[in-house]
N, C-alpha and C positions, 0 to 999 in steps of 0.2 A: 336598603330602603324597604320599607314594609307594602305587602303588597296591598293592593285595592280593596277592604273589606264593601264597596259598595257603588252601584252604577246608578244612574238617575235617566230619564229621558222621556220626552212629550210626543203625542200620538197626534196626530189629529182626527178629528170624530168622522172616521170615514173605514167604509170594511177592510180595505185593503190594513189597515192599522193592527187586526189582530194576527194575521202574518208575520208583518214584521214585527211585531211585538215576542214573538215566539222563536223569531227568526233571531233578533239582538237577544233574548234569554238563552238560547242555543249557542250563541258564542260567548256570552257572560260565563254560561255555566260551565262549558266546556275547557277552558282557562282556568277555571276553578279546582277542574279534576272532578267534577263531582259524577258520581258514580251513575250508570246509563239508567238503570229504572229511575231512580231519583231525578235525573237529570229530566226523561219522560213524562212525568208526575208534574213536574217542576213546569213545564212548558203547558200541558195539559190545562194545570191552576192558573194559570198568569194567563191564557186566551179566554177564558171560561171568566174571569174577575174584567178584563177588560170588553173582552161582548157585554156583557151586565152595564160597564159604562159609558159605554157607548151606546147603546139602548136605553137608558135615562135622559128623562127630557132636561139638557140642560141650557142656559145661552147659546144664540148663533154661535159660533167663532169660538167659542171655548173649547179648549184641548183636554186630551186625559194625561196625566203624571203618570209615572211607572217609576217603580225604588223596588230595585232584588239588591238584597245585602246578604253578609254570612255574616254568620260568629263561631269562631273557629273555638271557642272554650265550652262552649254550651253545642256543638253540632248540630247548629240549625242554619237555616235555611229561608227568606224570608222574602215576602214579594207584596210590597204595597200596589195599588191604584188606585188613582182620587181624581176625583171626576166635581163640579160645581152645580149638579144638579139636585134639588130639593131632594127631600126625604130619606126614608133607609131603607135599604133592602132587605127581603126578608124571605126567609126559605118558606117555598111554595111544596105543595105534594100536588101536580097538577095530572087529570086526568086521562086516563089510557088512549084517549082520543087526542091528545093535544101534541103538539110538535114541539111546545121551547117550556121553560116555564122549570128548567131541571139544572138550571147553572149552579146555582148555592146548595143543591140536594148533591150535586157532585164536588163542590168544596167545601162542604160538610163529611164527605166521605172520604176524600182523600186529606187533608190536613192536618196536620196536629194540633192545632189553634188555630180558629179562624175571626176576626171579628169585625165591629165595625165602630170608626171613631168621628162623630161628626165635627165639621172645622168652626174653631170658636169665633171669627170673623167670617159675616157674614152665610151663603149656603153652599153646599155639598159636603162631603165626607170624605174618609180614605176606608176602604175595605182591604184588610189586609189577611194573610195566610201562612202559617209558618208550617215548614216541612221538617220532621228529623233528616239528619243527611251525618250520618256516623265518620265517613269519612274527610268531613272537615275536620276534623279534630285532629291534632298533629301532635304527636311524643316530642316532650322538651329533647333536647338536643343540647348539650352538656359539651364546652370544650374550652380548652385554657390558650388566652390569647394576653397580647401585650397591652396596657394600658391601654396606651393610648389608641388600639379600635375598641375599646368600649363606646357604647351610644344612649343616649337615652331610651328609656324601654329595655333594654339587658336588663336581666334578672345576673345579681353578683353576691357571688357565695360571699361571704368575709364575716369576721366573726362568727362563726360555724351557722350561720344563719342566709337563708336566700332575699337579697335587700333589692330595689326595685329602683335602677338609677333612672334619675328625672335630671342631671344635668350634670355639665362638664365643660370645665376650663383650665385653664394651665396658668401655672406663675413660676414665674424665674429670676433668682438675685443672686446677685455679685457674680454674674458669668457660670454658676453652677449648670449641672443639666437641668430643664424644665421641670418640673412637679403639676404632675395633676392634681385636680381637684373635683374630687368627684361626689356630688351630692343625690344623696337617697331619700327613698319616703319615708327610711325612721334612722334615727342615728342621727350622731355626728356625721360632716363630711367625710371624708375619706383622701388625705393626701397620699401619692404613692409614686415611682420615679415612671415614667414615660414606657419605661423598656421590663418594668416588672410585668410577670404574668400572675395574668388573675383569670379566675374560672369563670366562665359564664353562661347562662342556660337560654336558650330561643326556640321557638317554634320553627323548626323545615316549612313547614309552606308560607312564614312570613317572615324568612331571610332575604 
């Protein structure tokens, strides 16, 4: 089974929310594997983006969203919040005398991307922030198994070429052994007996 590329979950517009906001990021991340500065960084961003939305005037009773995702091919790192309050936010330089006013000046400094996308129904927005995180990325992992555990998503060497199976079914007549059938994203199928081995490549951390 592949593992989780993504968590979702609603705050409610109250301070106790950026805690556990940081608190459910710390076990997201940590499940991840993702490495401790990052992981710090990582928590850092996501209470600094949800303060922000929670300090926007938005409806009584409306909640904020939160979405941390990876991508394990590109080594990123990603954490939305969307809140239903008008307007955009916009990085401030606020003065030596002032106490807040430095949230986006701080996730403009740490982020690799940071931006903001407003919601085409009706108002609010999502600000979101993507982080490199090098060790997502995971070395293909190459080994020869029997047919029939191939799955869809298996990368399958054949034809001296790495083909990308999207599906798999069996057929069997007149009492013979079964025959797979296994369909790629370029090619012909691919029929083959149940018990032949065939080589195939996966990610370790989404075995």
């Amino acid at each position: 089974m592949a593992a989780q590329n993504e968590v979702t979950f609603r705050l409610t517009r109250s301070r106790r929310s950026v805690p556990r906001a940081r608190a459910l990021a710390h076990a997201v991340l940590g499940e991840w594997g993702i490495d401790q500065d990052v992981l710090d960084t990582a928590e850092l961003l996501l209470s600094e983006l949800v303060t922000n939305a929670l300090r926007a005037h938005a409806p009584s009773g409306r909640q904020v969203g939160v979405r941390i995702a990876r991508s394990t091919e590109e080594g990123l790192l990603m954490m939305e919040v969307s809140d239903e309050a008008p307007g955009r936010p916009e990085v401030r330089t606020p003065g030596d005398d002032e106490t807040g006013g430095r949230g986006l000046l701080l996730v403009e400094a740490l982020a690799h991307r940071w931006g903001v996308e407003e919601h085409e129904a009706g108002t609010g927005k999502t600000v979101w922030a993507e982080l490199k995180a090098p060790d997502l990325v995971a070395e293909p992992v190459e080994r020869e198994i029997a047919a029939a555990m191939v799955r869809p998503d298996h990368l399958l060497r054949v034809w001296g070429e790495w083909r990308t199976v999207v599906g798999t079914c069996s057929e069997q007549r007149n009492g013979d052994d079964p025959t797979l059938v296994l369909s790629l994203d370029e090619g012909p199928p691919l029929r083959v007996r149940a018990t032949e081995p065939l080589t195939v490549r996966h990610h370790e951390k989404d075995s």
